[in-house]
Each structure stands twice: as C-alpha cells, then as structure tokens.
C-alpha positions as CSV (number, residue, x, y, z in Angstrom):
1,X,-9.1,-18.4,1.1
2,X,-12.2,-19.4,3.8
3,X,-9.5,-20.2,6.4
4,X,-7.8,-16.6,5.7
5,X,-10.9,-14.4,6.0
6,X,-12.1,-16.2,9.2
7,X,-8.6,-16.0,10.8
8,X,-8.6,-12.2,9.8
9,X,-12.0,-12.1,11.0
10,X,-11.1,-13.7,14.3
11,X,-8.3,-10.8,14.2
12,X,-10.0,-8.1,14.3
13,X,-12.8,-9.0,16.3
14,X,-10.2,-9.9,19.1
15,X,-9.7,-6.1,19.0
16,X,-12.7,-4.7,18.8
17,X,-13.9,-6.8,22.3
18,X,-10.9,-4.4,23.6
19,X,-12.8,-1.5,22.9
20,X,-16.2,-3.4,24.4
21,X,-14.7,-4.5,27.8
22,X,-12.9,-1.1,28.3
23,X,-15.8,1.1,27.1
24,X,-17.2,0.6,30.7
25,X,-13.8,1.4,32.3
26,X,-13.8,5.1,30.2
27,X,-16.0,6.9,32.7
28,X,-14.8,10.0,32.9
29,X,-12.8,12.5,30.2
30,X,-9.3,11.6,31.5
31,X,-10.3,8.1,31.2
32,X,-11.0,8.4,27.8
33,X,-8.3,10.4,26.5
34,X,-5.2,9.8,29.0
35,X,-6.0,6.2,30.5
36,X,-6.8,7.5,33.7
37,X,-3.0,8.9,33.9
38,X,-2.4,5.5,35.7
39,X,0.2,3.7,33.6
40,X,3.0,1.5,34.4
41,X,6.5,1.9,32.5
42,X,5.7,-1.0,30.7
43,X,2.7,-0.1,29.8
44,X,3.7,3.1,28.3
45,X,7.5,1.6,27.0
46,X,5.4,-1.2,24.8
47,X,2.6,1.8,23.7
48,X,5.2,4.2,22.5
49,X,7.4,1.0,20.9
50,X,3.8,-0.4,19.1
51,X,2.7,3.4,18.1
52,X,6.5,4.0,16.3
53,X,6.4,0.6,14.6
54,X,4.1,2.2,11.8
55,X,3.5,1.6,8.2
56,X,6.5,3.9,7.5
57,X,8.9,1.4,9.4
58,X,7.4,-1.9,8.0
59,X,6.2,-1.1,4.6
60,X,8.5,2.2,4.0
61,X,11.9,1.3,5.3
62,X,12.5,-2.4,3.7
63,X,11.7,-1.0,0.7
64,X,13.8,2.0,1.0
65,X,16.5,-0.3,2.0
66,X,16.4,-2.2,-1.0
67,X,17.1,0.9,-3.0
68,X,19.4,3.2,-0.8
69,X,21.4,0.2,1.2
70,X,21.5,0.5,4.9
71,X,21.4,4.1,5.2
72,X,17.3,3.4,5.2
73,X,18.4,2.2,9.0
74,X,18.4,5.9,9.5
75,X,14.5,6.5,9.3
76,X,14.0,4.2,12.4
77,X,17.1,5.2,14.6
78,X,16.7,9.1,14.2
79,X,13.2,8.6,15.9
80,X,15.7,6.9,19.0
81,X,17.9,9.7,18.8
82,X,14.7,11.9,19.3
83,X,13.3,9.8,22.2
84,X,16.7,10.1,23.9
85,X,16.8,13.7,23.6
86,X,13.6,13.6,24.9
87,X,14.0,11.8,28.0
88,X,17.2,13.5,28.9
89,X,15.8,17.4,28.3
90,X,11.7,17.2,28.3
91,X,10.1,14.4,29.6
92,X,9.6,14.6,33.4
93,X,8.3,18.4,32.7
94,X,6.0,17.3,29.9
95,X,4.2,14.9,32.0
96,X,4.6,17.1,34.9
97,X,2.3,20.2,33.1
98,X,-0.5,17.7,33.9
99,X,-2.3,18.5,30.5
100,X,-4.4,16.7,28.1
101,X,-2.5,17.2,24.7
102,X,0.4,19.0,23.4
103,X,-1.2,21.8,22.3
104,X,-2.9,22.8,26.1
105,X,0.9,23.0,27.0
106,X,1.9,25.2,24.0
107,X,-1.0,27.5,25.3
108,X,0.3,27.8,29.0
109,X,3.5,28.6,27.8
110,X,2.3,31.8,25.3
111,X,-0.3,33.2,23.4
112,X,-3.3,31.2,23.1
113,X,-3.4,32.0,19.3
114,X,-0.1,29.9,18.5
115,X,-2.1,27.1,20.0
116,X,-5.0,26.8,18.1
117,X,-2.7,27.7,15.0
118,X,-0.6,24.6,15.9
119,X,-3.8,22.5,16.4
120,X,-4.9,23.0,12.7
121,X,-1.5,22.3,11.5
122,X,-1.5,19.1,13.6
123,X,-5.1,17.7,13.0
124,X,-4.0,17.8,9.3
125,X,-1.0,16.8,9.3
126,X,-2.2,13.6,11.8
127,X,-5.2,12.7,9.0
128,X,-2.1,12.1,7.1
129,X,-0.7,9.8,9.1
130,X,-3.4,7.6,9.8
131,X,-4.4,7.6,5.6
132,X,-0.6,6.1,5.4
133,X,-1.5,3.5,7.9
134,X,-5.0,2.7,6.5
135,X,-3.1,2.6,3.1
136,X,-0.7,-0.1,4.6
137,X,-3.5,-2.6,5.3
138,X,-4.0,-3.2,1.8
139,X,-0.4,-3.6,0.8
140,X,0.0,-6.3,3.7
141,X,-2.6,-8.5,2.8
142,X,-1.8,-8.4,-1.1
143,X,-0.3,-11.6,-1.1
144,X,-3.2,-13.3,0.6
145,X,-6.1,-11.9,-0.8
146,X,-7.1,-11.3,-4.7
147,X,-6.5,-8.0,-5.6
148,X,-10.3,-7.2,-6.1
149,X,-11.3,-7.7,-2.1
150,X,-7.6,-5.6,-0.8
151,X,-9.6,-2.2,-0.9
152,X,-12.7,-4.0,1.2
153,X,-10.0,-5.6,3.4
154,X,-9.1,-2.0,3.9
155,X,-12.5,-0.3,4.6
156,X,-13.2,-3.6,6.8
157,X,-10.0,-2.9,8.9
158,X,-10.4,0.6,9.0
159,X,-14.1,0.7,10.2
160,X,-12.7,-2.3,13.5
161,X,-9.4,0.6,14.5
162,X,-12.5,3.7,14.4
163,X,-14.7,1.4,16.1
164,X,-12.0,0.0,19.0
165,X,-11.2,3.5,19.1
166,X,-14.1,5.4,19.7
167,X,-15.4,2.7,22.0
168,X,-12.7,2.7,24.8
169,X,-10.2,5.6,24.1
170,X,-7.2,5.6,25.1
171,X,-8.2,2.7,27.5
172,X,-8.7,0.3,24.5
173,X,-5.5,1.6,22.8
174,X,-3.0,1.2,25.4
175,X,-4.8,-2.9,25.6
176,X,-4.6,-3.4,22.1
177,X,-0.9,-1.9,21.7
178,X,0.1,-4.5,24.2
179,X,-0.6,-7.3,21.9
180,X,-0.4,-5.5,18.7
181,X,3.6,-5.4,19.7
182,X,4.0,-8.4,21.1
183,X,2.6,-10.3,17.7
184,X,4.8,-7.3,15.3
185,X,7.8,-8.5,17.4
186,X,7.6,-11.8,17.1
187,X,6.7,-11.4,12.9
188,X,10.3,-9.0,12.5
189,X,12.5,-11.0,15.0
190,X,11.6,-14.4,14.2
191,X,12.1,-14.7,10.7
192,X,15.2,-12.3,11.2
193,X,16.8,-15.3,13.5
194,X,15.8,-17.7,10.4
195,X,17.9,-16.3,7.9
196,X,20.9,-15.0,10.1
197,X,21.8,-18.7,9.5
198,X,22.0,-18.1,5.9
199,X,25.6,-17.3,4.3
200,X,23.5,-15.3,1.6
201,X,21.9,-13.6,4.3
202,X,25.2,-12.7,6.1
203,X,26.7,-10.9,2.5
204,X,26.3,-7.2,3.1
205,X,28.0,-3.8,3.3
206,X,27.7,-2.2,6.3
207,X,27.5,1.4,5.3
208,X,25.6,4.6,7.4
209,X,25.8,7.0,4.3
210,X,26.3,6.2,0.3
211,X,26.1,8.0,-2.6
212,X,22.1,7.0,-2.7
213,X,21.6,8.6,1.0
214,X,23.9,11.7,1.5
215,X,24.2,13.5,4.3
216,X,21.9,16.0,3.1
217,X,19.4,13.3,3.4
218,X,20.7,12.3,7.3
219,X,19.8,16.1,8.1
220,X,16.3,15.5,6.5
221,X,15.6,12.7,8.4
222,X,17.2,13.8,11.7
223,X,15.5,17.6,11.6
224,X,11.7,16.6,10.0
225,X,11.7,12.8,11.1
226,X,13.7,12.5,14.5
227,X,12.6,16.0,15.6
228,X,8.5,14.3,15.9
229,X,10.3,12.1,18.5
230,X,11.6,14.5,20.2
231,X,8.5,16.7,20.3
232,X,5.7,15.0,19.0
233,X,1.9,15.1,19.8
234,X,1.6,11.4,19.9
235,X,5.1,10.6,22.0
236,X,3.7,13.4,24.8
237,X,0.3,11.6,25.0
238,X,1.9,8.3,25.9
239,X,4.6,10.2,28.3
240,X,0.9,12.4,29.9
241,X,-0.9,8.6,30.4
242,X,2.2,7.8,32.4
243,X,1.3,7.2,36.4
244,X,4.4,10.0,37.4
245,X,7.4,12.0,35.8
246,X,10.1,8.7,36.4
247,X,8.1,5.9,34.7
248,X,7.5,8.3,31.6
249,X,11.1,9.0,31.4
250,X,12.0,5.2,32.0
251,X,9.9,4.3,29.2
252,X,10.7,7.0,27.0
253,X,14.4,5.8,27.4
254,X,13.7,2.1,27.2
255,X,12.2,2.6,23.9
256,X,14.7,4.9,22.1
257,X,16.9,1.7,23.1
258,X,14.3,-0.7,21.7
259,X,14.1,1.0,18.1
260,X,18.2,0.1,17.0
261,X,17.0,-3.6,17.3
262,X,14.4,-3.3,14.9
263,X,16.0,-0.7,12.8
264,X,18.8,-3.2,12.1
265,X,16.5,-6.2,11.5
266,X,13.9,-4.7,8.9
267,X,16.7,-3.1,7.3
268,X,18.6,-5.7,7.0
269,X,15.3,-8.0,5.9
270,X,14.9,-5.1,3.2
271,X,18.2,-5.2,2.0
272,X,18.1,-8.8,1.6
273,X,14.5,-9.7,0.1
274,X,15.4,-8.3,-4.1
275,X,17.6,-11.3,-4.0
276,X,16.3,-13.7,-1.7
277,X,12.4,-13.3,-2.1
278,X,12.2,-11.2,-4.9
279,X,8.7,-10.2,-5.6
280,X,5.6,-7.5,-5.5
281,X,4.4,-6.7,-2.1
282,X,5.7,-6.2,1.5
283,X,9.5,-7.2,1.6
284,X,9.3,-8.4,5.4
285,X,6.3,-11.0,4.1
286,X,8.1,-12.4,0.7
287,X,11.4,-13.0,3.5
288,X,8.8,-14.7,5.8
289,X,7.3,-16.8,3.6
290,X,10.6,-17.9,1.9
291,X,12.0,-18.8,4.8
292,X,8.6,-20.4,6.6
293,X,6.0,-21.1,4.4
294,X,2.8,-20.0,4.0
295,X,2.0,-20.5,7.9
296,X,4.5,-18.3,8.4
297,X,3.2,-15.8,5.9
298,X,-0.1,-15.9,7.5
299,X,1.6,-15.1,11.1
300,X,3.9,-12.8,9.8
301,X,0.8,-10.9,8.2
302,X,-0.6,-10.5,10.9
303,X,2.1,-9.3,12.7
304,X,2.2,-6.3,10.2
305,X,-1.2,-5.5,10.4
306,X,-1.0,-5.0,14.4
307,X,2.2,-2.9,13.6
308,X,0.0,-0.2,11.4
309,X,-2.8,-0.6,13.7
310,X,-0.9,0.6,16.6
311,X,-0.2,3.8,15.2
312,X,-3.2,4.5,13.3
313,X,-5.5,3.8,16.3
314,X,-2.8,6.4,18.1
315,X,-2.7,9.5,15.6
316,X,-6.7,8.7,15.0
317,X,-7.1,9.7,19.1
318,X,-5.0,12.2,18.9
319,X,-6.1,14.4,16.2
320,X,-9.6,13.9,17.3
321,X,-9.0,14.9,21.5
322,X,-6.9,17.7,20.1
323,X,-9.7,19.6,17.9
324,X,-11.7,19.0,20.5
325,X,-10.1,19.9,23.3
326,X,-7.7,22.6,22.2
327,X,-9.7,24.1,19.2
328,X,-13.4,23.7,20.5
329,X,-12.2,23.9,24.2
330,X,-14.8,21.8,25.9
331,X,-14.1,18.6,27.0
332,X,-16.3,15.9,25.9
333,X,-15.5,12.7,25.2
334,X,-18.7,11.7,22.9
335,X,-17.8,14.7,20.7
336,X,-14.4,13.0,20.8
337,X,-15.9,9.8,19.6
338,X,-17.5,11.6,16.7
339,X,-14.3,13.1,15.7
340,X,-12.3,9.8,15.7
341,X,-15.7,8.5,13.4
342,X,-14.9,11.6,10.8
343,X,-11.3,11.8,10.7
344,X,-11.3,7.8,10.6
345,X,-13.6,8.0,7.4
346,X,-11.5,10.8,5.5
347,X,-8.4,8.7,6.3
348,X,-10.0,6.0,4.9
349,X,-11.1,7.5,1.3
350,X,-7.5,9.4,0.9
351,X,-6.0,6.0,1.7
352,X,-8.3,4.1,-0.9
353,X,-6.1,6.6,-3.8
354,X,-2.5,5.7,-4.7
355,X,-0.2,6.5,-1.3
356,X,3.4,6.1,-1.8
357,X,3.9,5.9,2.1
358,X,7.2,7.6,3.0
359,X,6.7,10.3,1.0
360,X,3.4,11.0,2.6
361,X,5.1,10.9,5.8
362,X,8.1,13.1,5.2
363,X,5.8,15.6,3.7
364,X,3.6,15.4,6.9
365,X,6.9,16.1,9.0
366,X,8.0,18.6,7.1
367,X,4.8,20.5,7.5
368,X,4.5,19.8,10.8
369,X,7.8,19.9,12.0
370,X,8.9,23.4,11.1
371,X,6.1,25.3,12.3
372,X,5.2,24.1,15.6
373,X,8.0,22.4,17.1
374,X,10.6,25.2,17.3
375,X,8.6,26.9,19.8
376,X,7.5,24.6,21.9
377,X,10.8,23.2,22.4
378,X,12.3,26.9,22.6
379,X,9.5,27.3,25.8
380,X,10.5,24.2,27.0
381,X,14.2,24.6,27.3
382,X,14.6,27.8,28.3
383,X,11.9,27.3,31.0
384,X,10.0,30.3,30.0
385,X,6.4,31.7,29.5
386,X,5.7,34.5,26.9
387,X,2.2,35.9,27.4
388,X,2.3,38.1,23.9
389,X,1.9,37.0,20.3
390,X,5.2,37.8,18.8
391,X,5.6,33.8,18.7
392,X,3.3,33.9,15.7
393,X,6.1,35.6,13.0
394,X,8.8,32.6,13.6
395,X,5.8,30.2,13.5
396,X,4.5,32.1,10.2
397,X,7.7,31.6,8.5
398,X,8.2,28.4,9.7
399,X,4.8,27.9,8.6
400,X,5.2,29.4,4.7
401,X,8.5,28.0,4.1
402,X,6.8,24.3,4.9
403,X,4.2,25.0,2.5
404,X,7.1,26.3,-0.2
405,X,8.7,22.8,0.5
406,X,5.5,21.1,-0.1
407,X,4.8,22.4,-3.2
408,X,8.4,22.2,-4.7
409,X,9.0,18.7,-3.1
410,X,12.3,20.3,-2.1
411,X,12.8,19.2,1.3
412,X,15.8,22.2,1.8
413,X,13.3,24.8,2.4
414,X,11.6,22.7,5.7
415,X,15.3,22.5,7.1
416,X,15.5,26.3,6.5
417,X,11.9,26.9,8.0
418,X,12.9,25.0,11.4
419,X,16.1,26.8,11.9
420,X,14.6,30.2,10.6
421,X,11.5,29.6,12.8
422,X,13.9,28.1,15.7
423,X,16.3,30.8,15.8
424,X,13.6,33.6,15.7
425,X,11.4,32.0,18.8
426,X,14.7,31.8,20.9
427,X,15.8,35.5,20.3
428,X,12.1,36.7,20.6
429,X,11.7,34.6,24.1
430,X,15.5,35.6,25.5
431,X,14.2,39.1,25.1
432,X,10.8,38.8,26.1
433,X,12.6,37.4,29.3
434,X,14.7,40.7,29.2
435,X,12.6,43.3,29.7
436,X,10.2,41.0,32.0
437,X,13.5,41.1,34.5
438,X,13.2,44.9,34.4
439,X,9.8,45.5,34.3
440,X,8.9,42.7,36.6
441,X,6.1,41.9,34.6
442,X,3.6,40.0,36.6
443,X,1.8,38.5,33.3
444,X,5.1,36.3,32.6
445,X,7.0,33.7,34.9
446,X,10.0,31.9,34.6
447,X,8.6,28.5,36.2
448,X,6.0,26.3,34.7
C-alpha cells in the first residue's frame, strides 16, 4: 500500500512539473490557450488521440461491451467516422478562421447572439464531461486502494489536472498528452497482445448490431456521439493549435485511423473480462491483472489514469477559455486560470456523487449536439455568413427538444432536435443567401 501511494505520488507530480517548466513558456494569450499555434502533426495527431481516449472509452465501453456484445465498438469508431468527415469537409477552413475557440467562429459566421447562446450550452455541457473523467479516477484505482481513501484519491487527482492546467495552458496539455498516450497505449495494447494467445480469448461473435444494440441505437451514437467529432469544441482547439491548415488535416485523419485499433481491442477486452476476470471494477484492469500480475495491474492503472486525464485536462481548458473569451470577451489568460480553478472544483464535487459515466456523456451530447452543431456546420458547408438572428429559432428548437430528451431520458427527441434544427438553419441560410444575391447586401459575404 506505501509503495502504491508513492508511485501515484511520483505520477502525478511528474505532471504537475509540466505545468511548472511550461508556465514560463505561456507568455502571451495565444500561448496559453492555443500553444502558440506552432504544432507539429504529431503533436496535435497524439493530443487529439489522448483527449478521445476518455473515461467513456476505457471505463464506459468494456463495460458496455460486456452487456451489448461488440456493437459497444460503435461508441469509439463513430467518433472516427466524425474525425474523417471532418478532415475531408472542415478542417483546413477551421484552422484557417484563425480563432481562439469554436464559438469566435460561430460569431463571424452570424449573429453574435447564437454565439454566446452556444457558449452557455457548451460551458455546461463541458463541466459534464470533465465530472465523468474526475468520476473515473476513483473507479480506476478501486482495486488498489481501500475504498475509504478512492474519493481523496479523487480530490488529490483532481486538484494536480486543475493545477497542471492552470499553470501552463494549453502548453502543459499538449506535454502531458504526449505521455499520457503513450503510457494508455501501451496499458490497452499490451495486455490485448497477452491474451490473443488465449483460445478462450479468440471465442467470439463478431457482430456490428444485435438485438441488445439496434440500429436505433447506431443512429444515437452516430448523430449525438460521432457528430462531437465532427464538430466539437475540443477537436477544433487541437485542429486551431495546429502550425497550418495541412498538418491539422493530417492529424485529424491519422487519428480517425488510430481510433478502429483501440475500439477493437477494449471492446474486445470488455467482452472477454465477465468470463475471464470476472470481478467489480474496471474490466481493462481485472484482464491486466489476470493475465500479468499485480505489476501489471499497477502499470495498467496507470495507464487509465493518463487516459481520463487527457481529456479532463482538455474539456477543463476549454470550457474555461470559452466563457472567457466568447461570453466575457476579453482575453485574459489569469481570468482563464481562475475559471479552470472553478469549473475544476464543481467537476470535482458533482463527480464525488454516483456518475454512471456513459449515460452522463450521451446526455451531454445530446444537449449539446442538437442545438449548436447544426448551424455551425450548415455555415461551414455552405460557405456562408448570415449577419441576422433568424439562426436563433432552429437553435431554439434544437435547443427545447434536447431539454425534452433530457428530461424523458428518450434519446428520439435529440435525433429529432438535430434534424429539425439542421434542416431549419439550411433553408433559413439558402434563403438568407437569396435575397443577399439580389439586394447585394454588403453586411453578408459568401467567403470567410
């Protein structure tokens, strides 16, 4: 027990020297926020593969796929089929637009209104996110520490990601995600590799839909999961820290790739650990230490933890740069700092309750995703600017459709919100387009 808390210890003070060394390095605001809008493809490729790896993927989806089959593949490889869509349609003109966040390129493409609407919706819906991840540091270390010191485990770990954070920016979390992935990797693929040579291992049904994951569910997943790939506050910041247009588009497309690899291999681990390692507590961890012993558990625990961190320390920066930055409009990166310190502790205390983690996250989607995608990708597409508000009634029923879903836990009514609210922004900005051509509006342009 002395030997795990000083190795955990060790862990997380490794990270938190990130946030030391790079906290000189953050001079200026772009600095802080976008890495200086100086990184490499590999940089941003490994950033964007550590920020997906979430608590979702490595807590969520083995457990999922020990009670739906290998349909819970499906969570991981819709976020690749939103990357690819990404990188074929959006990319090079997101990073392009030369903006800070997602929302600053919402509002130069229409009404500033829609924008700071969108903020609120994604500042929320982010606190979310980062609770699930906070919430996944406890479950990973329940099979090395007594139950009683889990929840201080979890305060501990989530006061070093605020701290790394808020010290060096996006600086420290572009450093950290480097290694964060690199350790995650090696904890999925290696015991993966360990068991293909198992003939238990190798007994499965290969199936993309049962009668425990319809397609009903596929739509779900591919319209409120895949569609925050494809347009996501946290994919764009990685694509805007890219040094120019190409690199972010390589990277974008070398991840979507990355994901099938690791879909199959923690669904696969998932589907396998109720027989193998049955058990309470993470399924990739009971496979580990069945397979490799309690070093291995140790390694492979730490492995997890960097995959959560990765994201939380992510969705942390980016709810915090957006309120300030899009909602208060003046760009300061100590303000930023306090905002990662507040929206860190209120993750933290919603995380301490009982979190059942892919739950959470759907419903985040599915507030999130049909209200303020469908018009940015609309603007995006179409290459067009719309200077008026009419925006606002797709995003309203987008918007109270979400909320209908949420409160009915009846995922149907955020599909019909996104196409309701998609179909409605397209008509409104084909014929906003219209009668710019005759009037020759000079408030409106077709380039951006």
């Amino acid at each position: 027990m002395a030997l795990t808390a000083v190795l955990l210890i060790g862990y997380w003070a490794f990270f938190v020297s990130f946030g030391i060394i790079k906290r000189s390095q953050a001079r200026t605001y772009e600095d802080f926020t976008l890495a200086g809008r100086e990184q490499s493809t590999l940089a941003v490729w490994m950033s964007i593969l550590a920020t997906c790896i979430g608590s979702s993927v490595v807590i969520g989806l083995p457990t999922s796929a020990a009670k739906i089959g290998w349909p819970a593949f499906w969570w991981l490889a819709v976020g690749s089929i939103g990357l690819t869509l990404q990188g074929l349609l959006l990319t090079e003109k997101v990073r392009e637009s030369k903006v800070t966040t997602i929302v600053e390129l919402l509002g130069n493409l229409t009404h500033p209104s829609l924008a700071v609407i969108s903020a609120f919706v994604i500042v929320i819906s982010w606190i979310g996110i980062v609770a699930a991840q906070f919430k996944a540091m406890g479950i990973i270390v329940q099979t090395l520490l007594p139950a009683s010191r889990t929840q201080f485990f979890l305060i501990a770990s989530a006061a070093a990601t605020i701290s790394y954070t808020l010290l060096g920016g996006q600086l420290s979390v572009f450093s950290t995600d480097k290694w964060q992935l690199l350790i995650l990797l090696g904890s999925i693929f290696i015991p993966f590799l360990t068991w293909i040579g198992d003939k238990s291992f190798l007994q499965t049904d290969f199936e993309l839909l049962n009668d425990r994951f319809t397609s009903k569910n596929l739509l779900e997943y591919l319209f409120l999961t895949g569609t925050a790939y494809f347009i996501g506050p946290d994919m764009f910041s990685r694509v805007l820290c890219a040094k120019d247009p190409k690199k972010a588009r390589k990277a974008i497309f070398i991840s979507a790739a990355s994901m099938i690899p690791v879909a199959i291999a923690i669904t696969w681990l998932g589907i396998k650990a109720p027989e193998l390692a049955p058990g309470t507590g993470a399924a990739i961890l009971r496979m580990i230490e069945k397979k490799l012993g309690k070093v291995g558990l140790l390694i492979g625990t730490f492995g997890l933890l960097s995959a959560v961190v990765s994201s939380a320390d992510t969705t942390l920066l980016t709810a915090s740069t957006i309120i300030q930055n899009d909602i208060l409009k003046i760009k300061d990166k100590r303000a930023i700092q306090f905002w990662i310190v507040l929206f860190g502790s209120i993750s933290m205390f919603i995380a301490l309750g009982k979190l059942n983690i892919i739950p959470l996250l759907l419903n985040v989607y599915s507030f999130y995703v049909p209200t303020v995608v469908p018009p940015i990708a609309v603007l995006l597409i179409t290459k067009r600017k719309t200077a008026k508000p009419f925006l606002l009634i797709p995003f309203l029923a987008g918007f109270t459709l979400s909320l209908i879903a949420l409160l009915l836990n009846e995922k149907l009514y955020a599909l019909i919100g996104f196409a309701l609210n998609f179909t409605l922004s397209w008509i409104i900005v084909k014929l906003d387009w219209s009668l710019v051509k005759r009037k020759s509006s000079p408030t409106i342009t077709k380039d951006f």
